[in-house]
C-alpha positions in Angstrom: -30.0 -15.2 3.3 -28.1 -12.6 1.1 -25.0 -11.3 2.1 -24.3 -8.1 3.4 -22.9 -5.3 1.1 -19.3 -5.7 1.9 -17.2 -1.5 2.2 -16.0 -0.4 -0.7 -12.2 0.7 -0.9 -11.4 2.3 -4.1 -9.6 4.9 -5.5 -5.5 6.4 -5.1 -4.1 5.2 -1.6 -0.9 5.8 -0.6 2.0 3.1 0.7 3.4 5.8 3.7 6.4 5.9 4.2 8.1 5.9 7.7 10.5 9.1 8.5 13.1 8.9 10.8 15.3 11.1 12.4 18.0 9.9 14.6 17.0 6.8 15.0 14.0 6.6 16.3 10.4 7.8 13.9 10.1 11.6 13.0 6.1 12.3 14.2 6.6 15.9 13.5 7.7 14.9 9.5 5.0 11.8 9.5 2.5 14.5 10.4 3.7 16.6 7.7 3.3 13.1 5.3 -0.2 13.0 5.9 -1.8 16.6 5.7 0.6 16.1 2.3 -1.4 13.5 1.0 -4.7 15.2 2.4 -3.9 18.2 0.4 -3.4 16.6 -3.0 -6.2 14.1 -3.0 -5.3 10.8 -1.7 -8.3 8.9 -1.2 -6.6 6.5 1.9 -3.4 6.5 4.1 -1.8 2.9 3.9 1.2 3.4 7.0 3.3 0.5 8.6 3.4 -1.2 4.9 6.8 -2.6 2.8 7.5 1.1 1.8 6.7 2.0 5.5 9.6 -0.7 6.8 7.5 -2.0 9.1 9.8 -5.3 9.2 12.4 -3.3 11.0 10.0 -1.0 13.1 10.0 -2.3 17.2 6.2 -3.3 17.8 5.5 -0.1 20.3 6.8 1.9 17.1 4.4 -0.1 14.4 1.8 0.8 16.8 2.4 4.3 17.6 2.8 5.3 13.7 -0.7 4.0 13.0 -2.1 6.0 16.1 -0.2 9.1 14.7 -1.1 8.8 11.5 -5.2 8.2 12.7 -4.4 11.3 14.8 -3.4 13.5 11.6 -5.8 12.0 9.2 -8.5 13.6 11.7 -10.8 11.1 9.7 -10.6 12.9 6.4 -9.5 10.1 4.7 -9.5 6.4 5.6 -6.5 5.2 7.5 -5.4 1.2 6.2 -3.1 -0.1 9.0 -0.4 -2.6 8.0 -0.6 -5.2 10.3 0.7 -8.5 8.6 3.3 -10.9 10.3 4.5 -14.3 9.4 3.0 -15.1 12.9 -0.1 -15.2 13.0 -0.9 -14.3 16.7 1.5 -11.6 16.2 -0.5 -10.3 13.6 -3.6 -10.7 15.7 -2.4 -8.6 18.2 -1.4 -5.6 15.7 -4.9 -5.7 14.1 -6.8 -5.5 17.2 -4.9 -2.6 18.3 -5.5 -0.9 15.2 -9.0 -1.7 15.6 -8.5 -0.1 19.1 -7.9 3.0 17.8 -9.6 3.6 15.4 -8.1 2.4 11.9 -10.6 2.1 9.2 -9.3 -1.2 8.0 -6.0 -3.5 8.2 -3.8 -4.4 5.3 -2.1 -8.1 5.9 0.6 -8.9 3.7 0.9 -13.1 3.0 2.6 -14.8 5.8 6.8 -14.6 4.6 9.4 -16.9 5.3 7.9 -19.9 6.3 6.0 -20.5 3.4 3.0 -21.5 4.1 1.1 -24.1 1.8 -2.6 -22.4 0.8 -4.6 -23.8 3.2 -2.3 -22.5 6.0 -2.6 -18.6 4.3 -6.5 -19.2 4.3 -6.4 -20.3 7.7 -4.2 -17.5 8.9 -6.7 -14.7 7.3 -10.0 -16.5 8.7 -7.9 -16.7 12.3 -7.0 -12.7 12.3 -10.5 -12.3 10.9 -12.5 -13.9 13.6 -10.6 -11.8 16.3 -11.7 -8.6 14.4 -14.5 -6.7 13.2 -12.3 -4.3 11.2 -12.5 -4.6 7.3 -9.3 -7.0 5.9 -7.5 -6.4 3.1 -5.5 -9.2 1.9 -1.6 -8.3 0.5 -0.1 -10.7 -1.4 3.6 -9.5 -2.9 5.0 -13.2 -4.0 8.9 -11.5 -4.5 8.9 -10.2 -1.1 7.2 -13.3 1.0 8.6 -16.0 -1.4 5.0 -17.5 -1.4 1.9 -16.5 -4.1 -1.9 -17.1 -2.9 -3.6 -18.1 -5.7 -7.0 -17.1 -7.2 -9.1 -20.3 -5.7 -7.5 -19.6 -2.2 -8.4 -15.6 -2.7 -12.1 -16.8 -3.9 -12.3 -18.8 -0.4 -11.6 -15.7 1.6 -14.0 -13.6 0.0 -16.4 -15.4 1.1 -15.6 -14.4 4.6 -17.2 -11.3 5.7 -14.6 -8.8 6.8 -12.4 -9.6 4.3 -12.9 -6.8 1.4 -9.7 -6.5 -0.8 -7.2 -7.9 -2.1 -4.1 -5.6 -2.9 -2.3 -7.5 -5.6 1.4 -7.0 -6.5 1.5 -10.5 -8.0 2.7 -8.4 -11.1 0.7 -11.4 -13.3 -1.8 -9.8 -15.5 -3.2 -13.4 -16.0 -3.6 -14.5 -12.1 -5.2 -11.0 -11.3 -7.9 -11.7 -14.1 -8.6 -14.9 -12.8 -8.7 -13.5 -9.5 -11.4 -11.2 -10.3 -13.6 -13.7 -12.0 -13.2 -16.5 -9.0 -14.2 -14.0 -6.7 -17.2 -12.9 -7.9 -17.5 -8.8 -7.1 -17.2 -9.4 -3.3 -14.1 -7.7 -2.9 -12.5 -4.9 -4.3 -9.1 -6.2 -6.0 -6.2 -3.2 -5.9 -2.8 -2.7 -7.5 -0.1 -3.4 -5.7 2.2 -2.6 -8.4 2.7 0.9 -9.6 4.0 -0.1 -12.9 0.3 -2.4 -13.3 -2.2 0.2 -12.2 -3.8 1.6 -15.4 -3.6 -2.0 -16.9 -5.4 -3.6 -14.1 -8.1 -0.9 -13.8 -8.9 -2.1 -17.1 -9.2 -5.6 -16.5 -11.3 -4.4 -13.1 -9.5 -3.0 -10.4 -10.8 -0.6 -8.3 -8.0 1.5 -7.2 -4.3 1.1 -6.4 -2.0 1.1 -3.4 1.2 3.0 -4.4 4.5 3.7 -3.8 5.2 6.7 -6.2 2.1 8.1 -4.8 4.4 9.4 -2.0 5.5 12.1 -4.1 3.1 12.4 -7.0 -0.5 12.0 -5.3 -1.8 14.9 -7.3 -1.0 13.2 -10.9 -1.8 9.4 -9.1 -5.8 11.0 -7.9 -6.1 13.0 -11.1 -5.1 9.4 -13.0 -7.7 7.8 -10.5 -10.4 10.6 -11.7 -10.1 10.9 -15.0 -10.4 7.0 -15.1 -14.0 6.7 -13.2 -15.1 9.7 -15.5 -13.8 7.5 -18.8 -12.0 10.1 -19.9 -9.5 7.2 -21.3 -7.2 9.8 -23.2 -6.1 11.9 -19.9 -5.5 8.2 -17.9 -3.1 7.4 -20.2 -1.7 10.5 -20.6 -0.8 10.9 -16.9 0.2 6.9 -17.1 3.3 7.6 -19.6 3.7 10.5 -17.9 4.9 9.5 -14.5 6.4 6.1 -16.3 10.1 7.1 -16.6 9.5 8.1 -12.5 7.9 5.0 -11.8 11.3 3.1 -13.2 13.3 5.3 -11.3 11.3 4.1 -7.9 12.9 0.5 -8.1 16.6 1.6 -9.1 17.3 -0.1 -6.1 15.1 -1.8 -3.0 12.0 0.0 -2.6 11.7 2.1 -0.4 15.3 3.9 -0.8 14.6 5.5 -4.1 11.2 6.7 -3.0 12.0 8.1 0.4 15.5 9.8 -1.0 12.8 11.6 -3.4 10.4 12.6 -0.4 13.7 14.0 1.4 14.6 15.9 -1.9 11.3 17.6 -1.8 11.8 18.7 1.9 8.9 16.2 3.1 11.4 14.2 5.6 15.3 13.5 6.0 16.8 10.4 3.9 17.5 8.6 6.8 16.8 5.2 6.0 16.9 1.7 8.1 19.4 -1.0 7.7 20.1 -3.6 5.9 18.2 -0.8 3.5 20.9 1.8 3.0 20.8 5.6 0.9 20.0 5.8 -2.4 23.5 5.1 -4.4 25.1 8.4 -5.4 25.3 6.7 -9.0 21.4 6.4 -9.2 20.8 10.0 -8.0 21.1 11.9 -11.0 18.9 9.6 -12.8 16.2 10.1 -10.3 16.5 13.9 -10.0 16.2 14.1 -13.7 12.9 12.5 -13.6 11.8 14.5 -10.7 12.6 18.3 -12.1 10.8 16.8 -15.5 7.4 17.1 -13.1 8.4 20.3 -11.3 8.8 18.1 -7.9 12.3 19.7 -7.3 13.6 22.8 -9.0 
């Protein structure tokens, strides 16, 4: 029997970040975050990701900024919940919920801290996968989770039906090729690294799931557009463009440079979760620089 056409994500998606205000997560400014991202072409809504610190978000929080951010979206765009865990019936229960209300698809980063050996990360994803019929979209970030699925373990879950991406942050040029080629077209593979994007779109990505598209999604859709309509010039154009921005993003843990940037542009307050603290006052000159160079701050 031939398989089923499996959804297609593609295109310039946005890691949300989470606001807070006080302590406890700013709906009014995460509203604002979205009609943002609306507004200037984003193409998906990724919240309750590593830039969204869901790892230090209470689960009635986790759960309530995916329904807010569906809420806002209004279906416009596609909404991606984060719903990974290093425990797996934990991250049952946050997928189903997103399925619940109406997410569009669930992004689940690699089991971290125990380390699971690659038969235990393909049996985590087929578990959450069974409970679900909401698309999947493997996340595998090695640096963060201190464990790296490899291509043959990626080619196994392809072959399960809801699973229909793969965001790679890998940030191994080498491994993403072979992932493509093991896989065989029945996912979409996505960049997962901002610095990678236009280098991995031409080795076959189909999109990318950025941080810096936080405060550039304008110049991170035009990129995505004037790559499907080959204009190769313009691609790399915008590429070099936002590069010295893009370094600027990871002068310290992401995501303190990238939401002190989104408070500089009046999109939310620069309040920021512990053990993540403030941007450093050193690195804040650097960064404004880089922003007033694209007109983001006067």
């Amino acid at each position: 029997m031939p398989r089923k056409t499996k959804k297609v994500f593609e295109g310039s998606m946005v890691a949300l970040v989470t606001p807070f205000r006080r302590g406890k997560v700013d709906e009014k400014a995460l509203r604002k975050l979205v009609k943002f991202q609306i507004e200037n072409g984003t193409d998906a809504l990724v919240p309750c990701g590593t830039t969204g610190e869901s790892a230090t978000l209470s689960h009635a929080e986790h759960r309530r900024v995916i329904e807010v951010v569906i809420e806002a979206a209004k279906g416009k765009v596609p909404v991606i919940a984060g719903t990974g865990s290093n425990s797996t019936e934990e991250a049952i229960s946050l997928t189903r919920h997103a399925q619940q209300m109406g997410a569009d698809a669930a992004l689940l980063i690699t089991p971290y801290y125990n380390r699971p050996t690659q038969e235990g990360l393909y049996r985590h994803y087929q578990a959450v996968a069974k409970t679900v019929d909401l698309p999947i979209i493997v996340y595998n970030v090695p640096s963060r989770t201190g464990v790296n699925l490899e291509p043959q373990t990626m080619a196994r879950l392809s072959k399960i039906e809801n699973i229909v991406a793969l965001k790679d942050a890998a940030s191994n040029l080498r491994q993403t090729a072979d992932t493509i080629e093991m896989c065989e077209g029945r996912i979409s593979l996505l960049s997962g690294d901002d610095f990678l994007l236009l280098p991995m779109l031409a080795i076959g990505a189909r999109g990318g799931i950025a941080v810096i598209a936080n405060i550039v999604p304008d110049l991170m859709a035009e990129l995505w557009d004037a790559w499907l309509a080959g204009d190769w010039a313009r691609t790399r154009e915008i590429h070099y463009r936002i590069h010295p921005l893009n370094r600027c993003m990871y002068l310290e843990t992401n995501p303190i440079p990238v939401k002190w940037a989104a408070y500089k542009m009046g999109l939310c307050a620069d309040e920021i979760r512990l053990p993540l603290t403030p941007l450093a006052e050193n690195f804040r000159p650097q960064l404004e620089q880089e922003m007033k160079e694209l007109s983001l701050i006067p």
